[in-house]
C-alpha positions as CSV (number, residue, x, y, z in Angstrom):
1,X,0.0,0.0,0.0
2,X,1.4,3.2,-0.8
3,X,2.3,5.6,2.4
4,X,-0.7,7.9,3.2
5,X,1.5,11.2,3.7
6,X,4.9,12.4,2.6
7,X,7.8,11.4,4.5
8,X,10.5,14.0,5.0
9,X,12.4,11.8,8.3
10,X,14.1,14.0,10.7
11,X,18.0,14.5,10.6
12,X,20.5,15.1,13.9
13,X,24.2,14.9,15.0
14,X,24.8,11.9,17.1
15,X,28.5,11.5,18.5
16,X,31.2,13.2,20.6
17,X,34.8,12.7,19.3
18,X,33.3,12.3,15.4
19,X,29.8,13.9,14.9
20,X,28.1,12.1,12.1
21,X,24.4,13.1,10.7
22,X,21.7,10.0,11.1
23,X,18.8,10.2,9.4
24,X,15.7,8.4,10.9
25,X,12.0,7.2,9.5
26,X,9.4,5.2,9.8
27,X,8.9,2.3,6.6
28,X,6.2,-0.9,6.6
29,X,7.8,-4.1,6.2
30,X,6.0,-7.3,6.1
31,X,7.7,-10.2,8.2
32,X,8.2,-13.5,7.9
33,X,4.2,-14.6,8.3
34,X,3.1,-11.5,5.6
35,X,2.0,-9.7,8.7
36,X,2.1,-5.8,7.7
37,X,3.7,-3.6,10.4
38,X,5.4,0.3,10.4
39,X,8.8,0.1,11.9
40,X,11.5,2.7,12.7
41,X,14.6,2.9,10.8
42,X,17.9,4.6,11.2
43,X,20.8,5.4,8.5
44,X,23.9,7.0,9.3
45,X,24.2,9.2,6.5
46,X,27.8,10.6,6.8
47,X,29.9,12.7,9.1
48,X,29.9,16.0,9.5
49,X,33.3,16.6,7.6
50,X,31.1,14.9,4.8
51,X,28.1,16.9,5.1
52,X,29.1,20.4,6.7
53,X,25.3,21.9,6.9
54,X,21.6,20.0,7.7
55,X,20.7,21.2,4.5
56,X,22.8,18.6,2.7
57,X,22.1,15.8,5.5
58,X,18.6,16.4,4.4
59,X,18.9,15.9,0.8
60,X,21.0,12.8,1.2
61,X,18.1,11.2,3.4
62,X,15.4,12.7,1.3
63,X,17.3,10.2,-1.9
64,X,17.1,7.2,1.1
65,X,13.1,8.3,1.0
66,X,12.7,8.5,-2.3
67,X,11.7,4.6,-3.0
68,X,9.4,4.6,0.8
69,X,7.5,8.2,-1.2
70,X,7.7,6.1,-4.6
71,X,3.2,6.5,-5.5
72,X,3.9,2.5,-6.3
73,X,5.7,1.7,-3.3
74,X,4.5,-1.3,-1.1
75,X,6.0,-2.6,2.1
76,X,9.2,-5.0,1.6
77,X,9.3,-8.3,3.7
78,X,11.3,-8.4,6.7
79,X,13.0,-11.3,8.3
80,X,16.3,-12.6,10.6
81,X,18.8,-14.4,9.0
82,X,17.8,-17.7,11.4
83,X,13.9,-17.4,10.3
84,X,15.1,-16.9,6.5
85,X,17.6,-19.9,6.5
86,X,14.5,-22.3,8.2
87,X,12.5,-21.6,5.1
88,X,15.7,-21.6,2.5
89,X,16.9,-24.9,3.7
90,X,13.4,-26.2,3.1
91,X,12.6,-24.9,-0.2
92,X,16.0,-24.2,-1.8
93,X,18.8,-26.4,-0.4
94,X,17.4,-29.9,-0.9
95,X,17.4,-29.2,-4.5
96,X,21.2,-28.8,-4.4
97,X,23.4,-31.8,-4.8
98,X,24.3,-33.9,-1.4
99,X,27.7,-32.9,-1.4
100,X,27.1,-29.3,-2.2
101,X,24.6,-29.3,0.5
102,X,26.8,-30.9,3.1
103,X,29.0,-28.1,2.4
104,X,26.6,-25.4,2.6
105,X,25.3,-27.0,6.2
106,X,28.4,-26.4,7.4
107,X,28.8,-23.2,6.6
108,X,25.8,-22.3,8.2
109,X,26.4,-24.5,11.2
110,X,30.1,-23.1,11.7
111,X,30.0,-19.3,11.0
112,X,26.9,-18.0,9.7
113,X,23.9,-19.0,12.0
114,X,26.1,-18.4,15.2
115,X,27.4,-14.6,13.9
116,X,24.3,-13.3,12.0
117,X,21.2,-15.5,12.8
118,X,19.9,-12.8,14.7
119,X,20.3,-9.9,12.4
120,X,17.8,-9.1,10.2
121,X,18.6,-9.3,6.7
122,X,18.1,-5.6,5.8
123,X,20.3,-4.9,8.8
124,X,23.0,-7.2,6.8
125,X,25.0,-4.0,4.8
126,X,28.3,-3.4,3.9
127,X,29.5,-2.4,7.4
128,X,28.1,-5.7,8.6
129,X,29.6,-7.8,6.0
130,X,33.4,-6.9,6.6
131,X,32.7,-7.4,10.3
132,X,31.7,-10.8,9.6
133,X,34.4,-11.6,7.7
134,X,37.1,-10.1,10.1
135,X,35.8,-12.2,12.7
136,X,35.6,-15.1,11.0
137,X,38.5,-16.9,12.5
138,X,37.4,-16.4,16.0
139,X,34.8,-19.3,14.9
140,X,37.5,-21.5,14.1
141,X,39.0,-24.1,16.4
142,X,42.2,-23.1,14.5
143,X,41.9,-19.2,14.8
144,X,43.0,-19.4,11.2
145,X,40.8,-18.9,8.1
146,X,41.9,-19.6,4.5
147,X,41.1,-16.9,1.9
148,X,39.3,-19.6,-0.3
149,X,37.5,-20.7,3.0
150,X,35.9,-17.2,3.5
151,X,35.4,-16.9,-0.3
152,X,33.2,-20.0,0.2
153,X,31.2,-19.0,2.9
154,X,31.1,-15.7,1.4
155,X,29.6,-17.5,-1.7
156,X,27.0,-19.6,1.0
157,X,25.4,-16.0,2.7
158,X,25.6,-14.1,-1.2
159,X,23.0,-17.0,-2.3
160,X,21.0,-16.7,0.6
161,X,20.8,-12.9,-0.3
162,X,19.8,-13.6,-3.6
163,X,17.3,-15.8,-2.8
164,X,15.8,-13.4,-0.5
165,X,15.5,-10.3,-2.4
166,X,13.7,-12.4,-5.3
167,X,11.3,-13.0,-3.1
168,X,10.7,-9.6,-2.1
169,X,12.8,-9.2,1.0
170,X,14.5,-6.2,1.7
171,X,18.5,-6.6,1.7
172,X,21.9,-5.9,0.3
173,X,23.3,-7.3,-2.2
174,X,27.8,-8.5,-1.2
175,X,29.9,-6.4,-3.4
176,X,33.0,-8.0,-3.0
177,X,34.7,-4.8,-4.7
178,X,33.4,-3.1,-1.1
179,X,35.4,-5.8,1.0
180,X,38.2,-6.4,2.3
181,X,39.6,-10.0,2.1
182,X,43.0,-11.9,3.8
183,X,45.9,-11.4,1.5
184,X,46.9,-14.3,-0.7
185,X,48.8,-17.0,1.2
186,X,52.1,-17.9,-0.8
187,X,51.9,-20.4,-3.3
188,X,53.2,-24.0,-2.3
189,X,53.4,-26.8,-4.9
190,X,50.4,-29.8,-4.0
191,X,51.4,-32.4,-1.8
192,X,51.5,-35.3,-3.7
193,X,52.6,-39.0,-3.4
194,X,56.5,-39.8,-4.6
195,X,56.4,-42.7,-7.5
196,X,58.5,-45.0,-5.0
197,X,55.8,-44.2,-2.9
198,X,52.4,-44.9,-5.0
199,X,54.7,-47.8,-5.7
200,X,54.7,-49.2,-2.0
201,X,50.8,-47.9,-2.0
202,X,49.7,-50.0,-4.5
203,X,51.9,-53.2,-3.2
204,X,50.4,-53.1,0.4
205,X,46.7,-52.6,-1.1
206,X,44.6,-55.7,-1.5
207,X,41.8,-55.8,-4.1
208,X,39.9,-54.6,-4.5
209,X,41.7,-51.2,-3.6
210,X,44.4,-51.9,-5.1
211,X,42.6,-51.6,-9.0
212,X,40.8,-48.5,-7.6
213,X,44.0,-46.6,-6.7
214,X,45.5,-47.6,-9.8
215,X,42.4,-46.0,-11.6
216,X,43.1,-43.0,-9.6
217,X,46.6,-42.7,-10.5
218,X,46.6,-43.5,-14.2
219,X,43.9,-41.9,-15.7
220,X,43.8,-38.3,-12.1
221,X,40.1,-39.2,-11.6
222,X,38.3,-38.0,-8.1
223,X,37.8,-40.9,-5.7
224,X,34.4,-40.2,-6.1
225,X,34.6,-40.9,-9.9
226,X,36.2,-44.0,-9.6
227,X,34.1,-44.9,-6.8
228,X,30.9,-43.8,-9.4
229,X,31.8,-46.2,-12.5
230,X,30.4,-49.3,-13.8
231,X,31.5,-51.3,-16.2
232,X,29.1,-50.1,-19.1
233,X,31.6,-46.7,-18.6
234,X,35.0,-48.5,-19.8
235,X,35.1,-49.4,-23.5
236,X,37.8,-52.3,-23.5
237,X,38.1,-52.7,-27.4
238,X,38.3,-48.8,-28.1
239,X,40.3,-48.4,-24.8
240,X,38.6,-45.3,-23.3
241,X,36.6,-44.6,-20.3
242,X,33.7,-42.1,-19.5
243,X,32.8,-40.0,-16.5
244,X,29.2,-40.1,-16.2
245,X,28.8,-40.0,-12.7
246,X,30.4,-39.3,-8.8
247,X,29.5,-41.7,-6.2
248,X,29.2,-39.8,-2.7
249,X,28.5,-41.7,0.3
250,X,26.9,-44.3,-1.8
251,X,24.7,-41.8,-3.9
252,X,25.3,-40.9,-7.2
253,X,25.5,-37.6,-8.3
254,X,26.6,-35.6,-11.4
255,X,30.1,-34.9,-11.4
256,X,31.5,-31.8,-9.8
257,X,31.7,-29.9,-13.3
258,X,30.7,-29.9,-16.9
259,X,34.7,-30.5,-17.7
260,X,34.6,-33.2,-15.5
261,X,32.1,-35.1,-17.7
262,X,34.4,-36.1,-20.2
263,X,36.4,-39.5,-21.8
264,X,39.8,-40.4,-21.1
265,X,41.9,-42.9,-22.6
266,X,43.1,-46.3,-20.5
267,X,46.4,-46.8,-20.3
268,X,48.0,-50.1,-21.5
269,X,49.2,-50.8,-17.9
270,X,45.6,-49.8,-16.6
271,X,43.9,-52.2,-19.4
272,X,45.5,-54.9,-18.2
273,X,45.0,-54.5,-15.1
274,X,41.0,-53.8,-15.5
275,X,41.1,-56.7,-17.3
276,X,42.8,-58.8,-14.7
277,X,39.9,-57.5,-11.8
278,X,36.9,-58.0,-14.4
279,X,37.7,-61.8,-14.0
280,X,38.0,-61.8,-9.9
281,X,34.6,-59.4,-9.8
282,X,31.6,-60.2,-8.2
283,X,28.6,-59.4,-9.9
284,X,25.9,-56.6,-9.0
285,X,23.0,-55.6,-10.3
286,X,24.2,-51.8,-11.0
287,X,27.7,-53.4,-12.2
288,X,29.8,-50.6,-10.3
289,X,33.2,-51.9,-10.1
290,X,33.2,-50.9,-6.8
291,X,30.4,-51.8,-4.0
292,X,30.2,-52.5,0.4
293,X,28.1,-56.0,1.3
294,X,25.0,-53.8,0.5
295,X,25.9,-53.4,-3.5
296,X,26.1,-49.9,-3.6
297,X,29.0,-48.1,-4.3
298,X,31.5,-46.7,-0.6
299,X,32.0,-43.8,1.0
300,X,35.3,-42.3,-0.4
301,X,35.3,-41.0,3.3
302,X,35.4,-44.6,4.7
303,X,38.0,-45.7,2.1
304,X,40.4,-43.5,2.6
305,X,40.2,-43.9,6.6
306,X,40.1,-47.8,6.8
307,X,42.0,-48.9,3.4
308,X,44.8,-46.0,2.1
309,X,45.5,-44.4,6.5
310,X,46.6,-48.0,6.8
311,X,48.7,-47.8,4.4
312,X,50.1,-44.8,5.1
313,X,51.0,-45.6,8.4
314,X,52.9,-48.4,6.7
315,X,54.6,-46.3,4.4
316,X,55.5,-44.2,8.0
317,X,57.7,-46.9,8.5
318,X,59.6,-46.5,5.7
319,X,60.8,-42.9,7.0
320,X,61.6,-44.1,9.8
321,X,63.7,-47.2,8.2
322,X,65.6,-44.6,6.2
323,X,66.2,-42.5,8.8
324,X,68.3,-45.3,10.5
325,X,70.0,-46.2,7.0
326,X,70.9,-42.3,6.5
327,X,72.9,-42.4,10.1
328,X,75.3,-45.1,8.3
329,X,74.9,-44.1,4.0
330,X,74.3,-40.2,4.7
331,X,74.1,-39.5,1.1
332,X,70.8,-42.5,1.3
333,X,68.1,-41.3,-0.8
334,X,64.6,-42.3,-0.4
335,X,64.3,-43.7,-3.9
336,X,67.3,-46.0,-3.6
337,X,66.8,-49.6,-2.9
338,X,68.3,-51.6,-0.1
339,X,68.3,-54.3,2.1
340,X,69.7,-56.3,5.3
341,X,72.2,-59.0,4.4
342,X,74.4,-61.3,6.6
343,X,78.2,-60.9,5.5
344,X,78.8,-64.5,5.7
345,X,77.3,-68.3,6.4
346,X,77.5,-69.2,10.0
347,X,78.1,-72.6,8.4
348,X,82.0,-71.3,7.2
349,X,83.0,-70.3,11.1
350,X,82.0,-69.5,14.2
351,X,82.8,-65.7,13.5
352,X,80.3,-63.5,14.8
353,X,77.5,-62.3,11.9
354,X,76.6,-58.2,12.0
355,X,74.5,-57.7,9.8
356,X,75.0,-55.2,7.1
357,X,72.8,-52.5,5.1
358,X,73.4,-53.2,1.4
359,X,72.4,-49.8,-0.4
360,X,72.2,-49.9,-4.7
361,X,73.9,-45.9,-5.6
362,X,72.5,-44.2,-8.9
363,X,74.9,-46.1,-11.1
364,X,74.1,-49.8,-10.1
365,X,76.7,-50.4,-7.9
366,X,76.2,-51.7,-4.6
367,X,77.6,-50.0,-1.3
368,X,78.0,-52.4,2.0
369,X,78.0,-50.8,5.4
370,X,78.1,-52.4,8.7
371,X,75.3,-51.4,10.8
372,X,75.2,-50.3,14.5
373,X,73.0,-52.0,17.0
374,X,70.8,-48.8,17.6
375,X,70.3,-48.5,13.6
376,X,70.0,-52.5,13.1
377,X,66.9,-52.3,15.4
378,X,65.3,-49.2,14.0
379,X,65.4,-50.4,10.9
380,X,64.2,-53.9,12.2
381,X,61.4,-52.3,13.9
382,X,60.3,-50.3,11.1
383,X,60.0,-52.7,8.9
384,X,58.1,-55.1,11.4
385,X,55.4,-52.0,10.9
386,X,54.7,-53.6,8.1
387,X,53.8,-56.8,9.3
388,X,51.3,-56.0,12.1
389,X,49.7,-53.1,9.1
390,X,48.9,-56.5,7.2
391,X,47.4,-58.0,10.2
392,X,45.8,-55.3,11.4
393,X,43.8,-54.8,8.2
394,X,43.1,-58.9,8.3
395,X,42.0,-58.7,12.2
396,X,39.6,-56.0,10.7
397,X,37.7,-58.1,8.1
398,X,37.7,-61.0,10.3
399,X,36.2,-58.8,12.9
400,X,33.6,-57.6,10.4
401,X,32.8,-60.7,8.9
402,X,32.6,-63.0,12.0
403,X,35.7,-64.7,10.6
404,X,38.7,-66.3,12.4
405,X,42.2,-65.6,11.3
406,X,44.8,-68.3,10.0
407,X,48.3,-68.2,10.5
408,X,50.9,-68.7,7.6
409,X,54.0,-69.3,9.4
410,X,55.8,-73.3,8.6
411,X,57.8,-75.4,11.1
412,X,60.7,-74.0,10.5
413,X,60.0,-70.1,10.5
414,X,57.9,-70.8,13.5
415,X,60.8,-73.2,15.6
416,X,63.4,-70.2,14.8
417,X,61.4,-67.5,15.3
418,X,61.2,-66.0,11.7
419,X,58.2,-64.2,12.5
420,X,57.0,-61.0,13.4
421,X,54.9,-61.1,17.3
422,X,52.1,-59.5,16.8
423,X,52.7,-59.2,12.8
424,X,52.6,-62.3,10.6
425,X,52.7,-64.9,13.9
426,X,49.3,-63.5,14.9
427,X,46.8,-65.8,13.9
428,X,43.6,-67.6,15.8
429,X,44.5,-71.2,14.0
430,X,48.3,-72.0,12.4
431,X,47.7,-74.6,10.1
432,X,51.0,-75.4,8.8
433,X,53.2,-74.6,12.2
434,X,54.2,-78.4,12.4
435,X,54.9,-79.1,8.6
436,X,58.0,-78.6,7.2
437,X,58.5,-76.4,4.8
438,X,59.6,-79.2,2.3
439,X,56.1,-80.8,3.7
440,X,54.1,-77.1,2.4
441,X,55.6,-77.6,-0.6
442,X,54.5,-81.1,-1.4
443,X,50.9,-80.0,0.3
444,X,50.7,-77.3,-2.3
445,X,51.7,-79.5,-5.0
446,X,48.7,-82.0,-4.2
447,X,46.5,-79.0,-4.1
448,X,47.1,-78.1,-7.2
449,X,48.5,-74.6,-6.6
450,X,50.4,-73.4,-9.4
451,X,54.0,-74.3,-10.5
452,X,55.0,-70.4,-10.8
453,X,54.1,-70.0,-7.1
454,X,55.6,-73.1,-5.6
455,X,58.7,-72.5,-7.6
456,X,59.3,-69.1,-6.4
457,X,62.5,-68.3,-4.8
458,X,61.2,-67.5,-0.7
459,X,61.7,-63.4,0.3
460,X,60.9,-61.8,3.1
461,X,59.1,-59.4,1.1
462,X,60.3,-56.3,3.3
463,X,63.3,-54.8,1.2
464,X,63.3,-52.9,-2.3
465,X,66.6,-55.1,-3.2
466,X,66.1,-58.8,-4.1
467,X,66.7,-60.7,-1.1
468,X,66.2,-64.4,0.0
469,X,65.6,-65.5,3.5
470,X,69.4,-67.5,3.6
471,X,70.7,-63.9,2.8
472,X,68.9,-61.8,6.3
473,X,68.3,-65.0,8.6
474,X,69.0,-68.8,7.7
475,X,71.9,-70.1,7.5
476,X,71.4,-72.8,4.6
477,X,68.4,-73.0,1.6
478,X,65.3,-74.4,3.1
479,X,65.3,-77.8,1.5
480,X,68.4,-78.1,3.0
481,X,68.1,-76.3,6.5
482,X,64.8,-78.5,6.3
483,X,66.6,-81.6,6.7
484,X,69.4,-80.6,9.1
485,X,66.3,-79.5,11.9
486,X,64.8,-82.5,11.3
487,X,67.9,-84.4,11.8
488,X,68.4,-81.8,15.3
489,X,65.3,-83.0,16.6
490,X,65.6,-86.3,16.2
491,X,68.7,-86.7,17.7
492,X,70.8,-87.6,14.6
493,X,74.8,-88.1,14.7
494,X,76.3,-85.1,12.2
495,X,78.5,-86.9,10.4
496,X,75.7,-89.0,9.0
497,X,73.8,-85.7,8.0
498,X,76.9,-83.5,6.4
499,X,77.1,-87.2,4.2
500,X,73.2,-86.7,2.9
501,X,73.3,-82.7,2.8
502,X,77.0,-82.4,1.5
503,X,79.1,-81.0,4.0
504,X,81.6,-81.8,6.4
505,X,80.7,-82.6,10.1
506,X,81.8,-79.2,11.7
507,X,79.2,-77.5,9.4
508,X,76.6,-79.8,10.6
509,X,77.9,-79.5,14.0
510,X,77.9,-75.0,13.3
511,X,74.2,-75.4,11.7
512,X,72.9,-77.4,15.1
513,X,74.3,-74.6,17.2
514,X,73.2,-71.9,14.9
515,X,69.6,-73.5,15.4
516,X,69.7,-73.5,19.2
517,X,71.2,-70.1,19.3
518,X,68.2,-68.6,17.3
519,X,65.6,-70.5,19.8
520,X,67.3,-69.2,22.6
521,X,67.1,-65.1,21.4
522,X,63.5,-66.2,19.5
523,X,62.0,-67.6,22.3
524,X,60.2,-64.8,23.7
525,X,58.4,-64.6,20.7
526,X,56.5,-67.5,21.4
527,X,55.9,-66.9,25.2
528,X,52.2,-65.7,26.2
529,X,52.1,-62.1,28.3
530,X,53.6,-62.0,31.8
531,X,50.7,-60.9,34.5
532,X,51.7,-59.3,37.3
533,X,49.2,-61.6,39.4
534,X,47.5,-64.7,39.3
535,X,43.9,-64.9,37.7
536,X,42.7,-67.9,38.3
537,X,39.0,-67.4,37.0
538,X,40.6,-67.5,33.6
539,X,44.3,-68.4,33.6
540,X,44.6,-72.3,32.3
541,X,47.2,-74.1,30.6
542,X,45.1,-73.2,27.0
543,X,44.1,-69.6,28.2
544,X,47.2,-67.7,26.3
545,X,48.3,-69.0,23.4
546,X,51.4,-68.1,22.2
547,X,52.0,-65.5,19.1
């Protein structure tokens, strides 16, 4: 309704130190409900530097008035920022993607809501708008905000302002030109993973993770794009695969931009491995590569926390392994392989054996240092990281899936202690313990597991440089060691055994020892944890097994 007199407002000094002219009026506003009521309003309209007389006061308020004295003028809707969001979040925000809207959510939960959600919106002006943004970071459990952080929320409030004056409300627009932002941090290159270490990455990740990150890493998508894609997106013969969609927490949505919905082409490398996964697959009825026990695609969230942190923590290990190898090789790099070796067969004397880091340099040649005891057991314990990161991540899917845990570990890693505690000797059954490992072999070979796998040479798997167990622990090949503790244990004279193996008696004789010496430093391994008192509601000879 228009007003039913002309409104001139009334103009006064207001301040002490710096005198500055308000102007004040009266203007209908309809709130939140469409209930019409006349409130007061007051403007400052500049200091009185700026505006030396009343007279010019006056004629800067009467250009304020001029839309209120408008013949066409009807009352504008008035609302808080709180009662405004309510409504917004209802009818505007659930048409927004998920992920966009988990952003937004935040936004308002963090800094908006708790700084403005009892202004009104008209109230929300320039003045108000730098104040929010200077104190921005006393939100933050940090106390620091990034630029693109408050250009983000910044973004959040300017679409609620839009939203609102569409439909009728009375507010100001955010002029970024009026504002004043954080200075550019410096520029710093992206963190990113080292090949060596994408390397490592992919040989501690199982499948189906393992095909995933190399999808990732081959062809740059999102994990959410490789999380969204189904078989019907990769083109095998043509060699190309399309981006239709993002999985997020199990939904799918559109990819994050227009650019993003493109077709890349699948590397050799990557074909083969795709192709390699199709035939281990299990069906769905969506045919995602990728799906949790309820066939729907996971929560990048939840795969980066329980499959790559693992990892990671892994790869921790490997710092602190090279750590210990640069206080012996300074010049060590990160990207040069190495491993532990023995300098000689306790078999040849009775010398004592220090081991020795073995380090390949840039031109294939391959430096030997001796190492200390404090660097020996670093390294040692490091790499043992490894171990209990394996059985960490079995103990998990056993735990999820109600599933007991077997142990790998033969007669003869088990009775000298080549095993990890609480790594690869951790198990709930040990199948194998009391086979040899000449026995495995010939179990395997009436299984019908593959000729390539029985074949290969045994590692310990734990150094980038080739290296066979005889090399960091045993003293002879297994076949052979195999024979010689079975001989031990049975009580056998040694000059009958160096006759079968093919060495003299003293050898024999060195080997025996050698075996005793590593049950004696091994045998904690296999004892069950001390208590400091007697329990006898549970303690019983099969209460605590050993690792």
């Amino acid at each position: 309704m228009a007003r039913k007199r002309y409104q001139h407002g009334r103009v006064f000094l207001k301040g002490k130190k710096k005198e500055k002219w308000v102007g004040r009026y009266r203007e209908d506003v309809a709130d939140i409900t469409g209930t019409t009521k006349r409130i007061r309003r007051s403007v400052i309209l500049g200091t009185k530097r700026e505006l030396p007389t009343k007279r010019l006061a006056e004629r800067r308020l009467a250009a304020v008035l001029a839309r209120i004295n408008c013949l066409d003028y009807r009352p504008g809707r008035a609302a808080t920022f709180g009662e405004f969001i309510e409504r917004w979040k209802t009818e505007v925000l659930t048409t927004q993607k998920p992920s966009s809207a988990r952003a937004v959510r935040s936004h308002l939960k963090c800094y908006i809501i708790p700084e403005v959600g009892k202004l009104r919106l008209d109230q929300f002006g320039v003045e108000n708008q730098q104040r929010f943004i200077t104190r921005m970071p006393e939100r933050s459990t940090d106390k620091v905000v990034s630029r693109k952080t408050i250009l983000n929320v910044v973004a959040t409030i300017s679409t609620i302002l839009t939203t609102a004056r569409n439909w009728g409300y009375i507010c100001e627009q955010i002029d970024m030109k009026k504002l004043r932002l954080p200075p550019r941090g410096v520029a710093s290159e992206a963190r990113h993973f080292t090949i060596e270490q994408v390397q490592r990455i992919l040989a501690l990740a199982g499948e189906p993770w393992r095909t995933l990150f190399c999808i990732c890493t081959l062809d740059g998508l999102r994990a959410g794009e490789a999380l969204g894609l189904q078989w019907g997106d990769i083109d095998m013969e043509q060699r190309i695969l399309h981006i239709r969609r993002t999985a997020w927490y199990g939904k799918m949505q559109t990819p994050k931009t227009r650019e993003s919905e493109t077709t890349l082409p699948i590397p050799q490398v990557l074909a083969a491995i795709l192709k390699n996964y199709r035939t281990e697959w299990k069906p769905n009825p969506d045919e995602f590569l990728f799906v949790t026990r309820n066939e729907r695609p996971p929560s990048s969230n939840n795969v980066v926390e329980h499959r790559l942190w693992p990892i990671l923590d892994a790869l921790g290990c490997y710092w602190r392994r090279n750590q210990a190898i640069r206080q012996v090789v300074p010049e060590f790099e990160d990207d040069w392989r190495c491993k532990v070796v023995l300098p000689g067969s306790p078999l040849d004397s009775e010398r004592l054996n220090v081991p020795y880091i073995a380090v390949e340099l840039p031109d294939g040649t391959v430096h030997r240092a001796r190492l200390p005891a404090a660097e020996y057991r670093q390294i040692v314990a490091a790499t043992n990281f490894k171990q209990r990161t394996r059985k960490m991540l079995e103990y998990y899917h056993a735990d999820r899936l109600h599933y007991a845990v077997l142990g790998t570990p033969n007669r003869l890693e088990y009775d000298q202690g080549f095993f990890v505690k609480g790594g690869d000797g951790l198990a709930d059954v040990k199948p194998i313990a009391h086979l040899y490992k000449t026995q495995v072999y010939a179990l395997a070979e009436h299984l019908g597991v593959p000729a390539a796998i029985r074949e290969r040479v045994p590692t310990t798997d734990t150094y980038s440089l080739p290296q066979t167990q005889e090399e960091f622990y045993f003293a002879l090949p297994a076949r052979t060691l195999d024979l010689v503790l079975f001989a031990h244990n049975h009580g056998r004279d040694c000059a009958a055994v160096a006759a079968e193996v093919g060495r003299d008696a003293d050898a024999v004789a060195r080997a025996f020892r050698d075996i005793e010496r590593k049950r004696a430093a091994t045998r904690y391994l296999h004892l069950p944890p001390q208590l400091a008192g007697h329990v006898p509601e549970v303690d019983s000879p099969t209460a605590a097994e050993p690792d």
